[in-house]
C-alpha positions as CSV (number, residue, x, y, z in Angstrom):
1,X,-19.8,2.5,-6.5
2,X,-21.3,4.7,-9.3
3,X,-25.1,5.7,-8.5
4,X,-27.9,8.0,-9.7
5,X,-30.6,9.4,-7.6
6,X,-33.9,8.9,-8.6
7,X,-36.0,10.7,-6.8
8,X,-34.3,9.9,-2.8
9,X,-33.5,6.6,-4.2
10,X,-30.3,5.6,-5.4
11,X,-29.9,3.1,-8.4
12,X,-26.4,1.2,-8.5
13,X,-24.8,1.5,-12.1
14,X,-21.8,0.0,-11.9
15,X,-17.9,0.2,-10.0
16,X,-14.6,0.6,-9.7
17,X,-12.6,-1.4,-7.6
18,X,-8.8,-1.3,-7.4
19,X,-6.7,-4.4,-6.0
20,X,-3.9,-3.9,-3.0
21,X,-1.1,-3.8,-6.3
22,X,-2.9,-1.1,-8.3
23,X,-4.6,-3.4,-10.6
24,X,-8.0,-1.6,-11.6
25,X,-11.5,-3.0,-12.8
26,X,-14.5,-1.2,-14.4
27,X,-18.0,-2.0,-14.4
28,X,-21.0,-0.7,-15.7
29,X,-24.7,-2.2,-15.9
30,X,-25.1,-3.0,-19.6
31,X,-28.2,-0.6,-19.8
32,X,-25.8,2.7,-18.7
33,X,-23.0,1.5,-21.0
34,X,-22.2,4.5,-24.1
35,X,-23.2,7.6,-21.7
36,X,-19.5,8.2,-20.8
37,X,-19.8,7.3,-17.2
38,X,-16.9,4.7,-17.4
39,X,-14.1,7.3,-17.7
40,X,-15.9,9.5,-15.8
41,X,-16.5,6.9,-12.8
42,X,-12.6,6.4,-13.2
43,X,-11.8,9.8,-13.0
44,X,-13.7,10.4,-9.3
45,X,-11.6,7.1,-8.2
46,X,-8.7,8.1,-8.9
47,X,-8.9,11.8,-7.2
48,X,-9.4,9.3,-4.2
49,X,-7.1,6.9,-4.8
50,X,-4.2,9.4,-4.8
51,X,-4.5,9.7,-1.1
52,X,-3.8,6.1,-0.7
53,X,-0.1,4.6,-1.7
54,X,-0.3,3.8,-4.9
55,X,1.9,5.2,-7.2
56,X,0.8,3.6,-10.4
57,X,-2.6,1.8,-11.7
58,X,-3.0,-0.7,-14.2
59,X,-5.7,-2.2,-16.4
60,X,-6.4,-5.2,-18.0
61,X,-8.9,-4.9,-21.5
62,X,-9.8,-7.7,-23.1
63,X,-8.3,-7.6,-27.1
64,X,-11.7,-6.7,-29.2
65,X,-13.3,-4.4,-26.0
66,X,-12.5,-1.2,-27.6
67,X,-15.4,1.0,-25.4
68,X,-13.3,-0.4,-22.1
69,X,-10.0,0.8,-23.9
70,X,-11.4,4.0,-24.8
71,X,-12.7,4.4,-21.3
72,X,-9.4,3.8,-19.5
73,X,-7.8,6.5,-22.2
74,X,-10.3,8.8,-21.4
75,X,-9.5,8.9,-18.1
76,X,-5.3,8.7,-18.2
77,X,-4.6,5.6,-19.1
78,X,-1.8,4.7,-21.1
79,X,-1.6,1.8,-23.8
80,X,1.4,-0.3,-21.8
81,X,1.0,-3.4,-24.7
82,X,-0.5,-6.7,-25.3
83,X,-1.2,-9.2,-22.2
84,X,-3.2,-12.1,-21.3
85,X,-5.8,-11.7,-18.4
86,X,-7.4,-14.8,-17.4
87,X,-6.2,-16.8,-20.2
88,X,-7.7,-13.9,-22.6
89,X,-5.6,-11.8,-25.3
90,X,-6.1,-8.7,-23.4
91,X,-4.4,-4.9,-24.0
92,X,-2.5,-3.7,-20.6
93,X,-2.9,0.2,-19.7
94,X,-1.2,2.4,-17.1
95,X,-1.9,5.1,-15.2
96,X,0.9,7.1,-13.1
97,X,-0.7,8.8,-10.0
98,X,2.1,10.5,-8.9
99,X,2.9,12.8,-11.9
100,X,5.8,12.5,-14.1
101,X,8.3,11.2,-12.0
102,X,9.0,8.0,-10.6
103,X,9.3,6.7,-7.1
104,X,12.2,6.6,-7.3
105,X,12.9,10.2,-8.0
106,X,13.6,12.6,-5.2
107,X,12.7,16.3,-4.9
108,X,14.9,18.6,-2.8
């Protein structure tokens, strides 16, 4: 959940939420959208989600959203190539949580 306080009161802007296989979504309240909260909403869930087992994330934009794209950059993201999402021309993006190797690397 991404919140301000105002006040003691806090005022929902938007969240992240990430799917059992990785797959991430991003959503901000139209009137907070432009104040580089997206990549920086990203960012805190992903310091958490490195304590989970993921080892990758992945993003569907849709084609023409260029903020969303620009979001998921800020914040990692890799451009993986085209996709469809939903029936949509979409862009795919990546994000490896685990550093530069693979798992199926191993460390001695």
């Amino acid at each position: 959940m991404v919140e301000r306080f105002e006040g003691l009161t806090r005022v929902p802007l938007g969240f992240v939420v990430t799917a059992a296989d990785g797959e991430t979504a991003l959503a901000l309240h139209a009137g907070e959208r432009g104040r580089g909260l997206a990549h920086e909403a990203m960012r805190a869930a992903i310091r958490i989600l490195r304590d989970e087992p993921f080892t990758e994330l992945c993003a569907s934009v849709g084609a023409d959203d260029a903020r969303a794209a620009r979001a998921f950059e800020k914040a990692g993201f890799a451009p993986a190539g085209p996709c469809r999402f939903r029936g949509r021309p979409s862009r795919r993006f990546t994000r490896n949580l685990r550093g530069d190797c693979t798992p199926y690397n191993v460390w001695i």
